[in-house]
mmCIF file as gemmi writes it, N, C-alpha and C atoms, coordinates in Angstrom:
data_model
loop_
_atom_site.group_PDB
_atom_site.id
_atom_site.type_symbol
_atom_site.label_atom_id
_atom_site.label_alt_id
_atom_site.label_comp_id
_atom_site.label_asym_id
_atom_site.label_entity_id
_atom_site.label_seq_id
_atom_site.pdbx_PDB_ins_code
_atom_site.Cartn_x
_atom_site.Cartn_y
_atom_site.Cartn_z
_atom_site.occupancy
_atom_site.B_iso_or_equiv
_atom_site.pdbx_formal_charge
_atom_site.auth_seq_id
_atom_site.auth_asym_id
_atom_site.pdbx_PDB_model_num
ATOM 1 N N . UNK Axp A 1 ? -39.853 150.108 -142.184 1 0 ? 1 A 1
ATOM 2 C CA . UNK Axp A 1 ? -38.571 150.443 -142.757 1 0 ? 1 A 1
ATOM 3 C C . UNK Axp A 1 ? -38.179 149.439 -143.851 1 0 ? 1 A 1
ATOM 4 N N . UNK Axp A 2 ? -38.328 148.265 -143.742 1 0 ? 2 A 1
ATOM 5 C CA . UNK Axp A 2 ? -38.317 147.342 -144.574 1 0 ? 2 A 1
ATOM 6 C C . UNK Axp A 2 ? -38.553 147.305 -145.765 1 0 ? 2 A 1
ATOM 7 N N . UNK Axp A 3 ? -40.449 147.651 -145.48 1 0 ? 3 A 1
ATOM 8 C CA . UNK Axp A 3 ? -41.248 147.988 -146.664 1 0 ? 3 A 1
ATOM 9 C C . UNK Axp A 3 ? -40.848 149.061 -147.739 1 0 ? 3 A 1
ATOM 10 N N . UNK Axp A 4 ? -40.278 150.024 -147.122 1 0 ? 4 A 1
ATOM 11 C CA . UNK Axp A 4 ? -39.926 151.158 -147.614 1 0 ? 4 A 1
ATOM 12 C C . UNK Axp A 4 ? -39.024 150.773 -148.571 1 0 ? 4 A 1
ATOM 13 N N . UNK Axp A 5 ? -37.458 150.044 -148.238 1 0 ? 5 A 1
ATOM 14 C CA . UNK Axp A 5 ? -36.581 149.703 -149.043 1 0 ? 5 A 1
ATOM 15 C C . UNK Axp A 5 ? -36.826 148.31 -149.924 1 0 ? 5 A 1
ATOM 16 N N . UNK Axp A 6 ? -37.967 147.466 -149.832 1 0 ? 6 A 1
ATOM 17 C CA . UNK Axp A 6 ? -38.134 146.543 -150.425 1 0 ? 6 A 1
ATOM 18 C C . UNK Axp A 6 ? -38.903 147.463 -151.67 1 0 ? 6 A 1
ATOM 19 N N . UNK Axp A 7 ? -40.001 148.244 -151.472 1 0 ? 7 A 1
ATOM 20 C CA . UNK Axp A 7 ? -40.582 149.42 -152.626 1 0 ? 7 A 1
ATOM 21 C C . UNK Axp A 7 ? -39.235 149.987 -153.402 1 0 ? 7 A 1
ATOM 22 N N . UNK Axp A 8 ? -38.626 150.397 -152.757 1 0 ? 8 A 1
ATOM 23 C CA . UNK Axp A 8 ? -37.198 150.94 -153.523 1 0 ? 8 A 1
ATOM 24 C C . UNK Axp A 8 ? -36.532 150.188 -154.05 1 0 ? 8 A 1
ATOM 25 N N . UNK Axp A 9 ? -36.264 149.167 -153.745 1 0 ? 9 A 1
ATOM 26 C CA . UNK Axp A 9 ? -36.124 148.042 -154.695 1 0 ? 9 A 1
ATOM 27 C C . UNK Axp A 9 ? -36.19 148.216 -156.022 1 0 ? 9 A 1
ATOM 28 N N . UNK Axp A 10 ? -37.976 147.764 -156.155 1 0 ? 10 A 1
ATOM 29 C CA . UNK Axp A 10 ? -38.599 147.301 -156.65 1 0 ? 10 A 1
ATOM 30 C C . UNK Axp A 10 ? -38.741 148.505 -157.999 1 0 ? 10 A 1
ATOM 31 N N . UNK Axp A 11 ? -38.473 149.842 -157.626 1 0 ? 11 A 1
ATOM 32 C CA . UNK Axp A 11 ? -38.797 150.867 -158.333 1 0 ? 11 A 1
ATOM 33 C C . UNK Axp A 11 ? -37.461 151.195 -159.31 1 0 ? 11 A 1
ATOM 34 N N . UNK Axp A 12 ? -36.371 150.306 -159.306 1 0 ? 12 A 1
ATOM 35 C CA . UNK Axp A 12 ? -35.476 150.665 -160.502 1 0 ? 12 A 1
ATOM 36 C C . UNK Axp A 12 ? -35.907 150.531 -161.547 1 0 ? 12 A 1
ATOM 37 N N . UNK Axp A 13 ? -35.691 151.745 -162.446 1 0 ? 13 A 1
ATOM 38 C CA . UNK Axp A 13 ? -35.753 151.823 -163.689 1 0 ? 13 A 1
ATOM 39 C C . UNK Axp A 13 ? -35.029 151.302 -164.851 1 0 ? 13 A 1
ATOM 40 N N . UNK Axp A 14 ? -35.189 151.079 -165.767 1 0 ? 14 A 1
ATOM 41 C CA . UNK Axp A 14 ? -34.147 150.9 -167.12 1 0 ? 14 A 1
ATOM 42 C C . UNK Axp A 14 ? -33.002 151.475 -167.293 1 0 ? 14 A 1
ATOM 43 N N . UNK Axp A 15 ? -33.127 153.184 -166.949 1 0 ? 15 A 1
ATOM 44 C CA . UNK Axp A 15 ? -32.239 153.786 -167.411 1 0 ? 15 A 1
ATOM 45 C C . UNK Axp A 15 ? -31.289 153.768 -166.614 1 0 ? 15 A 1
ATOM 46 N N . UNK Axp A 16 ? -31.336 153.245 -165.313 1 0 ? 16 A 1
ATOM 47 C CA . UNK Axp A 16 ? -30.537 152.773 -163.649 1 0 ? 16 A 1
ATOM 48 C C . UNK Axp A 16 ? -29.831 151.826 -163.915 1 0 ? 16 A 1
ATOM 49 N N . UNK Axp A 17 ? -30.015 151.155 -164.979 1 0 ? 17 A 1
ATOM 50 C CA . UNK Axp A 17 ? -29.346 149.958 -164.964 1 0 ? 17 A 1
ATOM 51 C C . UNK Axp A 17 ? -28.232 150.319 -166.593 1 0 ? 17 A 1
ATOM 52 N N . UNK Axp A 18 ? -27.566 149.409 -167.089 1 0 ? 18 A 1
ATOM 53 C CA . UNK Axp A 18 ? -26.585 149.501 -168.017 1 0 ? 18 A 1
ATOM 54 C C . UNK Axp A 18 ? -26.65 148.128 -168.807 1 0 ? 18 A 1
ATOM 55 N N . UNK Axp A 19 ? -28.254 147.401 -168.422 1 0 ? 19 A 1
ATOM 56 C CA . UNK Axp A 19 ? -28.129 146.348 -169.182 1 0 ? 19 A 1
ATOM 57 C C . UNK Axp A 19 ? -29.786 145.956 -168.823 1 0 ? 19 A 1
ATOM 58 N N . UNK Axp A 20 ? -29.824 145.175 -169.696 1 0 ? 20 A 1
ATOM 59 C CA . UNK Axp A 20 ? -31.101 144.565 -170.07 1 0 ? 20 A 1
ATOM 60 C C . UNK Axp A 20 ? -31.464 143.488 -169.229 1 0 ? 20 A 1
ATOM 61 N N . UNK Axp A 21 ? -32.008 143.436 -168.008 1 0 ? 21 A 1
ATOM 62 C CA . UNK Axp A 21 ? -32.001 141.945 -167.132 1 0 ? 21 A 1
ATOM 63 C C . UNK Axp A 21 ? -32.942 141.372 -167.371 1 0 ? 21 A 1
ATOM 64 N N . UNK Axp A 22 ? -33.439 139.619 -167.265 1 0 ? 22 A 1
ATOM 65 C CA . UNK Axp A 22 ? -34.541 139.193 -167.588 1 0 ? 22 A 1
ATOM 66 C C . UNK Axp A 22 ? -35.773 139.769 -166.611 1 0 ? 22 A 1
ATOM 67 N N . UNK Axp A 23 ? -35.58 140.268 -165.782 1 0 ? 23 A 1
ATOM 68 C CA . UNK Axp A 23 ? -36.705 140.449 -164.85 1 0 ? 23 A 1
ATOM 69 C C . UNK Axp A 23 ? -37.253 142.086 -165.8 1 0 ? 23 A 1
ATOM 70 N N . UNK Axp A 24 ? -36.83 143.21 -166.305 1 0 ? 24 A 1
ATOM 71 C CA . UNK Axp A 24 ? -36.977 144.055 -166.797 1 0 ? 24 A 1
ATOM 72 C C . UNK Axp A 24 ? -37.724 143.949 -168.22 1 0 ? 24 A 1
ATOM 73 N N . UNK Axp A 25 ? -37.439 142.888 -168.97 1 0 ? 25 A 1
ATOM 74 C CA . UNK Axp A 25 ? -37.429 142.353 -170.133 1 0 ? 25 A 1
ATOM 75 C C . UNK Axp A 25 ? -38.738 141.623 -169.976 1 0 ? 25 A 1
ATOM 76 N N . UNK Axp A 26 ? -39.019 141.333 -169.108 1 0 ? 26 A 1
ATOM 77 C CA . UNK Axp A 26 ? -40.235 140.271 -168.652 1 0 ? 26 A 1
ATOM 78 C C . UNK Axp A 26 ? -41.733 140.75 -168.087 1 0 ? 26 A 1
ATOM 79 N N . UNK Axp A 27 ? -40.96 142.038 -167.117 1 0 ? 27 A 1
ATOM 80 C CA . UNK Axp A 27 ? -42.165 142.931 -167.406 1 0 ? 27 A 1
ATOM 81 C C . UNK Axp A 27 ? -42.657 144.082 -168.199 1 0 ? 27 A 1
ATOM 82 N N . UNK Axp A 28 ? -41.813 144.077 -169.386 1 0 ? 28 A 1
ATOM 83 C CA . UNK Axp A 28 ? -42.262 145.198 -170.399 1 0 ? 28 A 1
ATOM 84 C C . UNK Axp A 28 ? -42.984 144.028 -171.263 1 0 ? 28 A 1
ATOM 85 N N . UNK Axp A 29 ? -42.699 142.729 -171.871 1 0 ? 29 A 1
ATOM 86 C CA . UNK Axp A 29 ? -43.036 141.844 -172.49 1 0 ? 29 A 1
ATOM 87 C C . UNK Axp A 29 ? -44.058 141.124 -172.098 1 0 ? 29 A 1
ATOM 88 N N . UNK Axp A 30 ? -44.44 140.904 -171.216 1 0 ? 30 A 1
ATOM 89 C CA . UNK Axp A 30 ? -45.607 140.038 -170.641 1 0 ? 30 A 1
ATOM 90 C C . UNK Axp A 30 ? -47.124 141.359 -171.071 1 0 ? 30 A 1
ATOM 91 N N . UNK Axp A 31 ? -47.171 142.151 -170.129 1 0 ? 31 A 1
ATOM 92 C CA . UNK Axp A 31 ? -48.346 143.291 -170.478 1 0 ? 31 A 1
ATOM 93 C C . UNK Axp A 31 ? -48.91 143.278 -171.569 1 0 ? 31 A 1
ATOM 94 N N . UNK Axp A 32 ? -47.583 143.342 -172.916 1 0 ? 32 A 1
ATOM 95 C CA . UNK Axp A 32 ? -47.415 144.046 -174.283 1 0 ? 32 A 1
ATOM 96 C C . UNK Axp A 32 ? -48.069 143.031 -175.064 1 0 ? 32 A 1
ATOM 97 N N . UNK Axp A 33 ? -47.63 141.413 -174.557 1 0 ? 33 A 1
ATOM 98 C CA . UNK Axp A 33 ? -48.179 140.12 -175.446 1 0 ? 33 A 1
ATOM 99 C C . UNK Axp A 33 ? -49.676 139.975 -174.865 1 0 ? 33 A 1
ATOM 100 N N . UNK Axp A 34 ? -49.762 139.952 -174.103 1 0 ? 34 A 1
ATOM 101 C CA . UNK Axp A 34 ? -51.298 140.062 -173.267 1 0 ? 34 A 1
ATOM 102 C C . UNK Axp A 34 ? -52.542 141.333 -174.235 1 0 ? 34 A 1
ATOM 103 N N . UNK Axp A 35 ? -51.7 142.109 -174.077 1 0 ? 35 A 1
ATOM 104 C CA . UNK Axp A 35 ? -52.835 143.558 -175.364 1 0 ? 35 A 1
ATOM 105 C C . UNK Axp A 35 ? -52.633 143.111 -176.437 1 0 ? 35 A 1
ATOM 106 N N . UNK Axp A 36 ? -51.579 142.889 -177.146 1 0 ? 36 A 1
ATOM 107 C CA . UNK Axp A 36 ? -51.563 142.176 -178.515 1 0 ? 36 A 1
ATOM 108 C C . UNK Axp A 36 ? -52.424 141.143 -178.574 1 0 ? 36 A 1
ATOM 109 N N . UNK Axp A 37 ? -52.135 140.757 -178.017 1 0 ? 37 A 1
ATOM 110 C CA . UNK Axp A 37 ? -53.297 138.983 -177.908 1 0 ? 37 A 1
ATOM 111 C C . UNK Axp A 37 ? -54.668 139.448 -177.615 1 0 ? 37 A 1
ATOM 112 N N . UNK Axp A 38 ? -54.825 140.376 -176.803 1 0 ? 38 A 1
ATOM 113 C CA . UNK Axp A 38 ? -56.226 140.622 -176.99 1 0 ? 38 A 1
ATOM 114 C C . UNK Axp A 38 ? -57.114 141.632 -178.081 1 0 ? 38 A 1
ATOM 115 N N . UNK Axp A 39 ? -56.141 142.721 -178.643 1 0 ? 39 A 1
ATOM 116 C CA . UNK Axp A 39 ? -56.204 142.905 -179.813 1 0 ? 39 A 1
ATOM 117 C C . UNK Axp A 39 ? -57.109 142.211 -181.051 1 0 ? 39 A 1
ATOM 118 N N . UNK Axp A 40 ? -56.14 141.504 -181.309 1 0 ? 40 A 1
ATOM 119 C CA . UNK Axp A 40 ? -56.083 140.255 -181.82 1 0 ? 40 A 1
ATOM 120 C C . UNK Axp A 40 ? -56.994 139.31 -182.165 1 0 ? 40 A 1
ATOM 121 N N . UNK Axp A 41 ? -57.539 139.158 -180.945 1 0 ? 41 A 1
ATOM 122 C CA . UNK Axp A 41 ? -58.718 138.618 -180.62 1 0 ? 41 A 1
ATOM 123 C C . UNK Axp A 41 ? -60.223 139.443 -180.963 1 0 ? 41 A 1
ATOM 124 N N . UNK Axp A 42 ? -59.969 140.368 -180.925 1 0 ? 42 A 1
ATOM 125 C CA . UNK Axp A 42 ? -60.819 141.525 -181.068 1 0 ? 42 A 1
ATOM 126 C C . UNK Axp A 42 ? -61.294 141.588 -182.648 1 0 ? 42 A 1
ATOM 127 N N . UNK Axp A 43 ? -59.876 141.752 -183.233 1 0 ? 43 A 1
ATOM 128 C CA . UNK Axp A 43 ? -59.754 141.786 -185.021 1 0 ? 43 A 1
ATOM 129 C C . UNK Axp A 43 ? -59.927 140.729 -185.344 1 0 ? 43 A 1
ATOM 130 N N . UNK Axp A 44 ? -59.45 139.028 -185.167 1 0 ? 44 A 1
ATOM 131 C CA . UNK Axp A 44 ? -59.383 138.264 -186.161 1 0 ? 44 A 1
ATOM 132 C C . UNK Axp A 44 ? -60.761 136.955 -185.6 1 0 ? 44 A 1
ATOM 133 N N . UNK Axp A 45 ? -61.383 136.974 -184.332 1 0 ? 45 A 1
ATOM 134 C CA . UNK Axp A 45 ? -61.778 136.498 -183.772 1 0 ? 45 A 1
ATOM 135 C C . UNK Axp A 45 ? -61.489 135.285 -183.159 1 0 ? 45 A 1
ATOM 136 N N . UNK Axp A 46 ? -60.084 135.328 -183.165 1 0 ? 46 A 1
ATOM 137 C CA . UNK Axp A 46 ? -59.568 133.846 -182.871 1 0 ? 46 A 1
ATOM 138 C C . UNK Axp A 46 ? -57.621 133.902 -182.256 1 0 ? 46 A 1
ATOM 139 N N . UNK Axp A 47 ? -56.651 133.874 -181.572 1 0 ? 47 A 1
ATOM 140 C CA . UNK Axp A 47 ? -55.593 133.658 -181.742 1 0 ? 47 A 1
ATOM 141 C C . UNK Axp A 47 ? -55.091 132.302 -181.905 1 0 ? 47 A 1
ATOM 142 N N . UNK Axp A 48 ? -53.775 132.153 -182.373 1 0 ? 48 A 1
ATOM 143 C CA . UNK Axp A 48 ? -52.744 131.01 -181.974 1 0 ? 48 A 1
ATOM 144 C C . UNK Axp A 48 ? -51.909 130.999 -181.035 1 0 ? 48 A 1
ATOM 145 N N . UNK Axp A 49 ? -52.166 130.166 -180.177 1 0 ? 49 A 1
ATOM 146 C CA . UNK Axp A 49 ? -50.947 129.666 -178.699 1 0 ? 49 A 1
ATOM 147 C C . UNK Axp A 49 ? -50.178 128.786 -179.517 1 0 ? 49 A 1
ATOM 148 N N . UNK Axp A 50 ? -49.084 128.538 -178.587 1 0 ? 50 A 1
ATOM 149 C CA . UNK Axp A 50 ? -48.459 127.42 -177.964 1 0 ? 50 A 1
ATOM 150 C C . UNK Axp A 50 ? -48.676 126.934 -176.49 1 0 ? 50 A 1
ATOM 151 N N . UNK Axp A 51 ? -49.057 125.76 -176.528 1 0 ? 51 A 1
ATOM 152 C CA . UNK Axp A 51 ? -49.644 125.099 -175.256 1 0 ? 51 A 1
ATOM 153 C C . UNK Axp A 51 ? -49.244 123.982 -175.142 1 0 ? 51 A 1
ATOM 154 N N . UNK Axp A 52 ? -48.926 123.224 -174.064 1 0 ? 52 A 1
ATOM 155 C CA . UNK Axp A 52 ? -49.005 122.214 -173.689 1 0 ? 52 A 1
ATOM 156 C C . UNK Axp A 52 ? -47.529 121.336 -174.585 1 0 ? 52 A 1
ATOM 157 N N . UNK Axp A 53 ? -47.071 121.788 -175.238 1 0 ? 53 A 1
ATOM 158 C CA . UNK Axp A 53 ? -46.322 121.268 -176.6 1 0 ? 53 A 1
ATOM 159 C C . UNK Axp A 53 ? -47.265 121.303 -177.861 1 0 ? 53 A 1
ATOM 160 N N . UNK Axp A 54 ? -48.066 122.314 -178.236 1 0 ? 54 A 1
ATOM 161 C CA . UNK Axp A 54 ? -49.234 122.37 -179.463 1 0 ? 54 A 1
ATOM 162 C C . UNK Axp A 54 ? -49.566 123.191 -179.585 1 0 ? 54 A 1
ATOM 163 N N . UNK Axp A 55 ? -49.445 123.334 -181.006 1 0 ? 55 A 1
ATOM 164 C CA . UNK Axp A 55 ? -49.944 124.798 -181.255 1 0 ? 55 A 1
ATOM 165 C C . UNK Axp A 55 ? -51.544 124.929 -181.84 1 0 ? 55 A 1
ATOM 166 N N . UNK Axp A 56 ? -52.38 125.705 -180.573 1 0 ? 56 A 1
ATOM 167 C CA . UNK Axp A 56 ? -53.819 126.143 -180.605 1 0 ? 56 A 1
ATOM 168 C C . UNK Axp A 56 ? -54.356 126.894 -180.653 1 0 ? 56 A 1
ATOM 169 N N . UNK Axp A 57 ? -55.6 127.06 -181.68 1 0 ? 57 A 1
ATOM 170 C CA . UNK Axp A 57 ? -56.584 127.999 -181.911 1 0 ? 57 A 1
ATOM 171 C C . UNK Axp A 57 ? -57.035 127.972 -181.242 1 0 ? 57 A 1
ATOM 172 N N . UNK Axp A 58 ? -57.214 129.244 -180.565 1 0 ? 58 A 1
ATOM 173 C CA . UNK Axp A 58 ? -58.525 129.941 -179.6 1 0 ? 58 A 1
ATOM 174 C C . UNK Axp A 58 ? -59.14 130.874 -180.291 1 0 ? 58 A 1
ATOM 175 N N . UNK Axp A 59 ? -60.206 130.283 -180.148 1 0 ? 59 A 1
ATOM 176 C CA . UNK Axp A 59 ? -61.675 130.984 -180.501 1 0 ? 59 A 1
ATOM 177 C C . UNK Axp A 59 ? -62.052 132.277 -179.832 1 0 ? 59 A 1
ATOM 178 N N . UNK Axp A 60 ? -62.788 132.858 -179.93 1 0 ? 60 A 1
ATOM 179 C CA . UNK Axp A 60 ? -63.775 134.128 -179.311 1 0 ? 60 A 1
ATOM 180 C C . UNK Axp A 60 ? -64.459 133.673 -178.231 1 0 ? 60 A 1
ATOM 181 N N . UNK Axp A 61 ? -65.181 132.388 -178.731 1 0 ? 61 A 1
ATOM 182 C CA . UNK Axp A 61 ? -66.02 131.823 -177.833 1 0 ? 61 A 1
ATOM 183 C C . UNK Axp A 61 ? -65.289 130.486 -176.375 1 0 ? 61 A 1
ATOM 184 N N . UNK Axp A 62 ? -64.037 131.004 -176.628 1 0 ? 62 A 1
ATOM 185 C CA . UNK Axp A 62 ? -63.209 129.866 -175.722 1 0 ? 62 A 1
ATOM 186 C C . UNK Axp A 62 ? -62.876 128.814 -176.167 1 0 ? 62 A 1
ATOM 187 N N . UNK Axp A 63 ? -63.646 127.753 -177.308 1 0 ? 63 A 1
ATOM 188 C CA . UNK Axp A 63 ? -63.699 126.623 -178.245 1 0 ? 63 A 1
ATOM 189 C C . UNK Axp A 63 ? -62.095 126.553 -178.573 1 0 ? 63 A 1
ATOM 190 N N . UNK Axp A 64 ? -61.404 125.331 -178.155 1 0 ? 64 A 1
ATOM 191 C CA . UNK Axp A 64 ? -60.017 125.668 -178.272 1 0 ? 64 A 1
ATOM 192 C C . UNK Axp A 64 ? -59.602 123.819 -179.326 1 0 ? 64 A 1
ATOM 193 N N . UNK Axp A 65 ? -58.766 124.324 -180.215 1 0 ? 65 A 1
ATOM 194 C CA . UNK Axp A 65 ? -58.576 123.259 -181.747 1 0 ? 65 A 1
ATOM 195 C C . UNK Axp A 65 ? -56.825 122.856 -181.583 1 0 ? 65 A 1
ATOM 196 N N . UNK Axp A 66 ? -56.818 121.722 -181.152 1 0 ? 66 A 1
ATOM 197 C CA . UNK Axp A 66 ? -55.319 121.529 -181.39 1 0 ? 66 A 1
ATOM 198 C C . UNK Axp A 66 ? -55.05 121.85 -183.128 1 0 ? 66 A 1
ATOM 199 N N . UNK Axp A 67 ? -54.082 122.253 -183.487 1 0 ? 67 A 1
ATOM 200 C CA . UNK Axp A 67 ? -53.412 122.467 -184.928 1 0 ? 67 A 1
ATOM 201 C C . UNK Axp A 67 ? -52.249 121.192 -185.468 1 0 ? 67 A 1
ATOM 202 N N . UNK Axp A 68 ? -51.19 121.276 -184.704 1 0 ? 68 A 1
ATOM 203 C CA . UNK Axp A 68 ? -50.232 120.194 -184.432 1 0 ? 68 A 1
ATOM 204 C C . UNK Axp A 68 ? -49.156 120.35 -182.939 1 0 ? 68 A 1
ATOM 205 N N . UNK Axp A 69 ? -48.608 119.628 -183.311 1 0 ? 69 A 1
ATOM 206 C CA . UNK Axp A 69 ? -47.761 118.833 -182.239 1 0 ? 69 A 1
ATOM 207 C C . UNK Axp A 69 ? -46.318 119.834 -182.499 1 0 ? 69 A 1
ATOM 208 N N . UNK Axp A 70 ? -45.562 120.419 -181.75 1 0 ? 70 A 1
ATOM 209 C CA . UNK Axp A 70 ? -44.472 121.181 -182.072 1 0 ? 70 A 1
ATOM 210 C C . UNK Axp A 70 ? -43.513 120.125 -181.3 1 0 ? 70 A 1
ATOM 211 N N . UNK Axp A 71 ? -42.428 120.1 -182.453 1 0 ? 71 A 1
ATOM 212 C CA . UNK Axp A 71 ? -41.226 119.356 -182.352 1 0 ? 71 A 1
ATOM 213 C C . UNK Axp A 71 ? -40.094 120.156 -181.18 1 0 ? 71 A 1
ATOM 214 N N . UNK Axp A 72 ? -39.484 119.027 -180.608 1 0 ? 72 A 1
ATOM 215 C CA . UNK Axp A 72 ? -38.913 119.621 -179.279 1 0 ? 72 A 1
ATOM 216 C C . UNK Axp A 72 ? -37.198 119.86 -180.271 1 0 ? 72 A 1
ATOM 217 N N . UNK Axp A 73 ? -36.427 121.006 -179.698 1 0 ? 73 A 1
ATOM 218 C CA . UNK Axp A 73 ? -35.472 121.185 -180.668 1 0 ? 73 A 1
ATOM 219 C C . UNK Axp A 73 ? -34.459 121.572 -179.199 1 0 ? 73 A 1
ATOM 220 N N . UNK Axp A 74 ? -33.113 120.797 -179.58 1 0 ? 74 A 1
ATOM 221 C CA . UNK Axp A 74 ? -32.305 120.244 -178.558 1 0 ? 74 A 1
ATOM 222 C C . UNK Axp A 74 ? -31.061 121.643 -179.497 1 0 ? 74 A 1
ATOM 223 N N . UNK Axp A 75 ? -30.762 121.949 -178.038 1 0 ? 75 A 1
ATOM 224 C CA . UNK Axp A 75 ? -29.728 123.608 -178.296 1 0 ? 75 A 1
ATOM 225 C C . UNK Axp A 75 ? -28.37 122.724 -177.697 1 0 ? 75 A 1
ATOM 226 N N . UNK Axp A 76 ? -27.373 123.004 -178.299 1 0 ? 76 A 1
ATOM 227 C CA . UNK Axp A 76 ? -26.136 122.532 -177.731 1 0 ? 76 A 1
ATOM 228 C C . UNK Axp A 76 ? -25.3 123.869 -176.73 1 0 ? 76 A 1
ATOM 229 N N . UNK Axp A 77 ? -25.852 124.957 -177.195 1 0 ? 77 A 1
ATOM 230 C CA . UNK Axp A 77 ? -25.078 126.061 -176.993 1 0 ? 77 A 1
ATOM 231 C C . UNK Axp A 77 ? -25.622 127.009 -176.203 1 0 ? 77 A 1
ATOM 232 N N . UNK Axp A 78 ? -25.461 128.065 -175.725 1 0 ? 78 A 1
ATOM 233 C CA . UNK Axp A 78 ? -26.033 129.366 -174.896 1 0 ? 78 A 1
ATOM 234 C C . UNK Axp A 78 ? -26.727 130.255 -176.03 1 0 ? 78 A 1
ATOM 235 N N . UNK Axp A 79 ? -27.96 130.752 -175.93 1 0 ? 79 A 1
ATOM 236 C CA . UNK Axp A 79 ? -28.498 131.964 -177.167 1 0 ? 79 A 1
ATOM 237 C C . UNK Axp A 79 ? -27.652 133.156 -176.762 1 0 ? 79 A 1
ATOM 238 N N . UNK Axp A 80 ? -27.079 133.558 -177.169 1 0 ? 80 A 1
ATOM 239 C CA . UNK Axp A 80 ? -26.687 135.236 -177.495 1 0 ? 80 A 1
ATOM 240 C C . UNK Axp A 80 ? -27.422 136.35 -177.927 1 0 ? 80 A 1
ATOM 241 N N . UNK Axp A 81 ? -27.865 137.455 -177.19 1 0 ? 81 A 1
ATOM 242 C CA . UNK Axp A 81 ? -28.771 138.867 -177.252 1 0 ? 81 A 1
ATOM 243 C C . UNK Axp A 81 ? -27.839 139.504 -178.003 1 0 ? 81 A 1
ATOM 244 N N . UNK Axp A 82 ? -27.811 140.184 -179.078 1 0 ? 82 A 1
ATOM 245 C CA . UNK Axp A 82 ? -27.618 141.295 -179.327 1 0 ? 82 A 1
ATOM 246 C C . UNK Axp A 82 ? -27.829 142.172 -179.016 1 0 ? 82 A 1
């Protein structure tokens, strides 16, 4: 019985809701950057991350190139979604 309503849960849709939550947002976005990126990989033989604080080339062959060092940038405020 549990299982049942924890599945039901789990099965709200977008159109159920009246707003955009991060958990909704997170799994349409995660999948989408994952195929792009592999795409990507496909066409250019190589992508760019951000890792670690650095932004890196990955290769085809796994061979991974730091580029530089990304500067940490201090927010005073809340971001706002449109």
């Amino acid at each position: 019985m549990k299982e049942q309503a924890l599945k039901a849960s789990r099965n709200i849709s977008v159109s159920e809701t009246a707003y955009l939550t991060k958990r909704v947002l997170l799994r349409a976005a995660v999948p989408a950057i994952k195929k792009a990126s592999k795409a990507a990989m496909e066409v250019a033989g190589y992508v760019i991350e951000a890792k670690d604080g650095w932004l890196v080339r990955i290769d085809k062959d796994g061979h991974e190139e730091k580029l530089s060092r990304l500067k940490t940038v201090k927010r005073t405020g809340k971001i706002a979604l449109d």
